[in-house]
N, C-alpha and C positions, 0 to 999 in steps of 0.2 A: 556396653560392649557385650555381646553373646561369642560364645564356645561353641564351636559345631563337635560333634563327638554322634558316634553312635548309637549310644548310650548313656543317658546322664549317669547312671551307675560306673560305667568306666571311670570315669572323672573322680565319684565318691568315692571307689574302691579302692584307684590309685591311691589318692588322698589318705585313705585309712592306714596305710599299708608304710604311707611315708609319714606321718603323722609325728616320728622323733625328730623331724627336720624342717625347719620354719622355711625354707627357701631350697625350691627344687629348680633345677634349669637345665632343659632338654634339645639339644638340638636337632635339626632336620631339615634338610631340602635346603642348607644354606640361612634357615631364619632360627628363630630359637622361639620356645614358652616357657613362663614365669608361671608360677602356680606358687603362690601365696595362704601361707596357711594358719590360722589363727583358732587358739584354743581347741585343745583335742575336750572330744566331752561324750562322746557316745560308746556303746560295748561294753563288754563284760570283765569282770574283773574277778581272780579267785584269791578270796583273806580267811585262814584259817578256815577249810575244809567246806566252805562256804563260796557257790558263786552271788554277785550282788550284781545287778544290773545299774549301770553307769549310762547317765541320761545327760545331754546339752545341747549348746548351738555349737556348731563350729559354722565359721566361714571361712570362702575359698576365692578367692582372686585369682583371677585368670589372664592374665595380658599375652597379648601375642606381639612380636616386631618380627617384621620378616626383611631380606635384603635390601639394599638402594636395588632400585630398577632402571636407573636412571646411566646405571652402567652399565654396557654387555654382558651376557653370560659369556657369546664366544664370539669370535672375530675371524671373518672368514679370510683363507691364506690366500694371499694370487699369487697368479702361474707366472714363470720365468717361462720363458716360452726360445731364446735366442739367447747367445753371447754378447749383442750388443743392449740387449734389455737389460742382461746382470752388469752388462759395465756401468749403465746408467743408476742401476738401484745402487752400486756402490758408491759412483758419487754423490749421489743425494745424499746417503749416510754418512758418507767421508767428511759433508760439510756440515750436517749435522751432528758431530761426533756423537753417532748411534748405532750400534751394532745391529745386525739383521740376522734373522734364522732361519735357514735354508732346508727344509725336508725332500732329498731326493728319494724320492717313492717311485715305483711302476703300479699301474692300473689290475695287474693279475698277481700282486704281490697282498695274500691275506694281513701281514705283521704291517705294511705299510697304509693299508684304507681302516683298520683297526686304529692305528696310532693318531691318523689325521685329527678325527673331532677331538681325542684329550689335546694334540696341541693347538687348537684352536681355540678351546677352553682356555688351555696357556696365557694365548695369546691373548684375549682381554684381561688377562688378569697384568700384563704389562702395554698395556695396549699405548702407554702415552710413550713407553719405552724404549721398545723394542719392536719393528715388523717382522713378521712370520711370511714367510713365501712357500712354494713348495715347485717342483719340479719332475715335472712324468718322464722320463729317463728313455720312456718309448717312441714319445712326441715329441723330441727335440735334439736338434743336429748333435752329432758327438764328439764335436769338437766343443759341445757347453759339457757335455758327462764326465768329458779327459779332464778339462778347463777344473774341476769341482776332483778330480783323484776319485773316484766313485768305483767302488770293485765290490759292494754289498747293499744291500736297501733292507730296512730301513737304513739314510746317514742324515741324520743330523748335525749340520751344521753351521755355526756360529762364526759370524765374518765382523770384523772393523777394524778401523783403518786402509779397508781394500784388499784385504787378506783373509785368508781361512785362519782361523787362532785355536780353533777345536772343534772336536766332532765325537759324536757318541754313534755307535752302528748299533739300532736294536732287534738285535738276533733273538732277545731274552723277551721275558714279561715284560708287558707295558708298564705295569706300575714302577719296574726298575729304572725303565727308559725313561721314563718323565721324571725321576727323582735326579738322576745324571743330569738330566737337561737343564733343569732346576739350578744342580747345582753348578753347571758349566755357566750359566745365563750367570748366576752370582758373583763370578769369579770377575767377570768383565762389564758388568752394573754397576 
């Protein structure tokens, strides 16, 4: 197995630098690397007033495991488009007692096209769970905007059994608003 690296010295240098630590683990971009480290032996050492040059092998094991791929990163939301399509998605969830997630967004709303792809991300991460929808507030009659209590966007909200059960409005940071989301999805999971 080969190490891409810049620099094979990057790799040594790291290595030096951790060398009081037999097992380092890094992670990035969703995977992790293992760097294995055995026998420190090279560099200098200072004993009574005296440097001595410190000579060896060391080896260095390097593995990499990166994600399944096998699962989405993200899972694209569809559009409610009418009141008689959200009645239909609620009963398909009704009968499969599974809650669905509703992001009503408008198209010239910056907080709502910002928030779509982390909840999309979301969304495969519950993907056997939970369906993600979203709803353009501008494209669709408003007797579905009334139907949903909507007086802010971003609103996320969380429907089962046929009913709204919670909603987070994110007026704040994204990162806040997926954390709420997170934890409203948990409460009914």
């Amino acid at each position: 197995m080969s190490v891409l690296a810049a620099n094979s010295h990057v790799i040594c240098r790291d290595a030096l630098y951790q060398s009081h630590r037999e097992q380092q683990q890094q992670s990035f971009n969703g995977g992790w690397c293992l760097f294995l480290l055995k026998s420190s032996g090279f560099g200098t050492e200072y004993r009574k007033g005296e440097y001595y040059r410190r000579s060896g092998k060391r080896e260095i094991k390097a593995q990499a495991f990166w994600p399944d791929l096998s699962r989405p990163t993200s899972v694209e939301m569809e559009p409610i488009r009418d009141c008689d399509q959200l009645d239909q998605i609620l009963h398909q969830a009704q009968q499969l007692s599974q809650p669905i997630i509703v992001d009503w967004m408008a198209a010239w709303c910056r907080k709502c096209i910002y928030l779509k792809p982390k909840l999309e991300k979301l969304a495969a991460e519950y993907d056997t769970k939970i369906k993600f929808y979203y709803v353009d507030v501008n494209n669709v009659p408003q007797a579905l905007v009334k139907r949903g209590n909507i007086s802010k966007m971003p609103t996320i909200q969380l429907w089962k059994d046929g009913e709204m059960k919670a909603e987070v409005i994110g007026g704040h940071k994204a990162w806040l608003v997926m954390d709420e989301v997170r934890e409203m999805i948990h409460k009914f999971v």
